[in-house]
N, C-alpha and C positions, 0 to 999 in steps of 0.2 A: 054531269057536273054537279059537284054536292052544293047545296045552298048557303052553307056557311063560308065559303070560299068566298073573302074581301074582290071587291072589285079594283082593278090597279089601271090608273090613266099614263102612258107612255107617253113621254112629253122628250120628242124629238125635232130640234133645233137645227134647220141646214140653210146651206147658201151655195147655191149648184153642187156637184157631185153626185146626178141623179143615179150613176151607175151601182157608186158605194150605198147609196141609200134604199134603190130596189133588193140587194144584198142584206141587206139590214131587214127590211121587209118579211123578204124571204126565211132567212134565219128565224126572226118573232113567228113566223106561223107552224113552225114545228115542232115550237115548246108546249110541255106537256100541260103547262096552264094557260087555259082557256077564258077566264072571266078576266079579261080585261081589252081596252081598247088605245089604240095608238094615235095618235095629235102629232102632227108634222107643222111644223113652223116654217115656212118657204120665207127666209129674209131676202126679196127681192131676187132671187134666181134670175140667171140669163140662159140657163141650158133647158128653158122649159118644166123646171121640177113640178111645178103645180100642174101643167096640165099630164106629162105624162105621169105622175102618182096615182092621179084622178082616175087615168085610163087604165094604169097596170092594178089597183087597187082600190074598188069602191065603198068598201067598208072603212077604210081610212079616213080619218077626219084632217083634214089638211086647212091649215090658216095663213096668208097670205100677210108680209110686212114689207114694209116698204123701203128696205135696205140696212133701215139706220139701226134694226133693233139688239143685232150682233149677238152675241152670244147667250147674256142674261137676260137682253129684254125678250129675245127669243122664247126662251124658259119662260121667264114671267107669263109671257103671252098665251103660251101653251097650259101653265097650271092654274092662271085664274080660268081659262076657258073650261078649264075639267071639275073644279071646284065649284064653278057656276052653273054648267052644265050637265054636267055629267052626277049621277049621284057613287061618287069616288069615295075608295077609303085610304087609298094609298096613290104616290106620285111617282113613278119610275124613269129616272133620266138617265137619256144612252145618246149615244154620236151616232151620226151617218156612218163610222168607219167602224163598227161594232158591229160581232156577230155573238150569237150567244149561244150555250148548251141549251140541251132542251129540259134539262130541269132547273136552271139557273132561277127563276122565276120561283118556283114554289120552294125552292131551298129560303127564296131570301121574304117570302112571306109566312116561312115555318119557324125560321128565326125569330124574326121582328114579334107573331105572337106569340111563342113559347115563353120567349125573353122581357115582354113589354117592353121593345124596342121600338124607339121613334125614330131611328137610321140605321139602317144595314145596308153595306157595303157589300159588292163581289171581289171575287181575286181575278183581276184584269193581266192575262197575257199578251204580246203580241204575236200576233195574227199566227208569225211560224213557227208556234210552240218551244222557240230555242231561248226564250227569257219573261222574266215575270214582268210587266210594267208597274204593277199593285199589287200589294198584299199588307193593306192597312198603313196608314198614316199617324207618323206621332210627330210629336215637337221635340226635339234636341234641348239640349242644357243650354243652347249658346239661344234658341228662342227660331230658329231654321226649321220649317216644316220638312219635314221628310216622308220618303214614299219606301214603305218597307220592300223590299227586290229580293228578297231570299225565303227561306221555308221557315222562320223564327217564327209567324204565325199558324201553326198548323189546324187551329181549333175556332170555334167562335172566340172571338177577343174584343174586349173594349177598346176603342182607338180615339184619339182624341181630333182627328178630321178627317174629311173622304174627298172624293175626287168627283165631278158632277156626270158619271159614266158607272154606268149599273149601280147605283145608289137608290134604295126604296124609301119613301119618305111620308112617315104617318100625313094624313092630310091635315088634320088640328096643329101642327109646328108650325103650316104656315100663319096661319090666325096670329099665334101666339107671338112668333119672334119679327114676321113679315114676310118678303119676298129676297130673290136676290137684288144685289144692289145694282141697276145700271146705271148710274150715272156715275159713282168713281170706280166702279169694276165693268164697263161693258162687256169687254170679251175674255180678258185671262183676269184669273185673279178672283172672279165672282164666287164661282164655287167655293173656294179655301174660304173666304171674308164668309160669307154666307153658315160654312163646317165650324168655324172659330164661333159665329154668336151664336150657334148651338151649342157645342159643347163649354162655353163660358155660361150660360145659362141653364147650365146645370141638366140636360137632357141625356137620356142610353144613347149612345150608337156603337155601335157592334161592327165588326170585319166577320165576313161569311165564309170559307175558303171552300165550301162545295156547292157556290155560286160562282159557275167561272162563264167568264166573255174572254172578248179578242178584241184589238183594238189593231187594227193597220199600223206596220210600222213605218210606210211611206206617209203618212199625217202625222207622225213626230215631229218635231221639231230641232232636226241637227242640223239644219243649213248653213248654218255661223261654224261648219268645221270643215266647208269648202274651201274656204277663201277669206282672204282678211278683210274686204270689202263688203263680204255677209257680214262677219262678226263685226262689224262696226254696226253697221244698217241695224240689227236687230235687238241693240241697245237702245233704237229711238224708235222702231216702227213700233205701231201703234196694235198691232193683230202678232207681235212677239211675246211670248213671255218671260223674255228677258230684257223688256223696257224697262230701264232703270226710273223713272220716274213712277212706272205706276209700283213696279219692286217696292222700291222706299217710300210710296206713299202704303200699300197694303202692311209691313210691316211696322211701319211707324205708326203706324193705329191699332196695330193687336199686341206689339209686344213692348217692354220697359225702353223707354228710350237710348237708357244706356250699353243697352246689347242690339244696338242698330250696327255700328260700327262693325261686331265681330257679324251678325249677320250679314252684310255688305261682302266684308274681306270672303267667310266660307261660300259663300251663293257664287260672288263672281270670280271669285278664285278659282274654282272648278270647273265656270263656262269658257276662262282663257286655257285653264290648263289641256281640256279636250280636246281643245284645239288645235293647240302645238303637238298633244298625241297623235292626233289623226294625222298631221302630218310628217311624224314619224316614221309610222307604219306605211304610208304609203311609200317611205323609202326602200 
């Protein structure tokens, strides 16, 4: 291992799915970069994650919360522990339902210092290779985050937000801008808030595209295209990301107040229209 090779702290966030997360495990030890180490955030588990991580992997640094810290406090918990502990030059956040190539890693710390980039992003597929879930994030005219899904990105690209899943992040951002927000963003919504006061504060981040992961397409979230009593439910539960109140509350804080309206109409226009597609198709 060359000397100059940054060190990179992996700051993974779960709550049971011990199965997906020794998969994940698995996946990290056959990437061809070696200088870094993995931080497992256990928010309150009931399927035993903390003791069997503990047992399937001891080189694993595994941190224990007590249910409430959800998604960003998760995060939080996991990168001040790597900042304080650990002597880190980067912060790499992935999901339990992530698998990754095995050069994914050194593609997105070859980026970050060629570029003096303070965020690189991967190109996130799902799982069965038959669609892109990622391939960089811009803002629309109308002020609607979007997740770029086709080959428009082929090259390193400037993007103006990322998704908190194979995202690299100089360690000096957090100093500078803070942490994620959990207390109006616990669980959806932290990472965008988080990408918007970076790139509003004027920092690089870059889309990588021969940085690729996988991402489970069974932990998507199309449940609201079962049934109308989903699609109702997941407008108020609180672990959706189609809560309209936290919706209108992340938008109404990053973008001009007078294009809330048209983001309202394009967002939810789309989550009902799916839904009378799908059940279209199933005729």
């Amino acid at each position: 291992m060359k000397k100059n090779k940054p060190f990179v702290s992996i700051i993974v966030p779960v709550h049971n799915g011990i199965e997906f997360t020794k998969r994940m495990i698995k996946s990290l030890k056959n990437i061809f970069y070696h200088n870094y180490k993995i931080i497992i955030v256990d928010d309150g588990s009931t399927d035993k994650t903390y003791e069997k991580v503990k047992d399937y992997n001891k080189d694993i640094i595994i941190i224990k919360g007590n249910g409430n810290l959800f998604w960003s406090g998760g995060v939080n918990k996991g990168i001040k522990h790597a900042l304080n502990k650990l002597n880190t030059d980067y912060i790499l956040l992935l999901n339990n339902d992530n698998l990754v190539e095995k050069n994914f890693l050194n593609e997105l710390v070859k980026t970050a210092q060629k570029n003096e980039a303070d965020v690189v992003s991967s190109k996130v597929f799902y799982e069965n290779k038959k669609g892109m879930f990622y391939g960089g994030g811009i803002i629309t005219w109308s002020g609607l985050l979007k997740l770029i899904r086709d080959k428009r990105f082929k090259k390193t690209t400037p993007v103006q937000w990322f998704t908190g899943m194979g995202v690299l992040i100089k360690k000096d951002l957090f100093e500078e801008v803070g942490f994620f927000d959990e207390k109006e963003f616990p669980q959806y919504y932290g990472d965008s808030d988080f990408a918007l006061k970076v790139y509003k504060n004027g920092y690089k981040i870059l889309y990588e595209p021969e940085s690729i992961i996988y991402n489970d397409k069974r932990q998507s979230f199309d449940s609201h295209k079962k049934n109308i009593k989903l699609l109702l439910k997941n407008l108020t539960e609180f672990k959706s990301p189609h809560n309209f109140k936290i919706v209108k509350k992340f938008y109404k804080k990053h973008m001009p107040i007078w294009k809330l309206p048209v983001i309202i109409f394009h967002k939810y226009f789309k989550y009902f229209a799916s839904f009378f597609i799908s059940k279209i198709r199933r005729k």
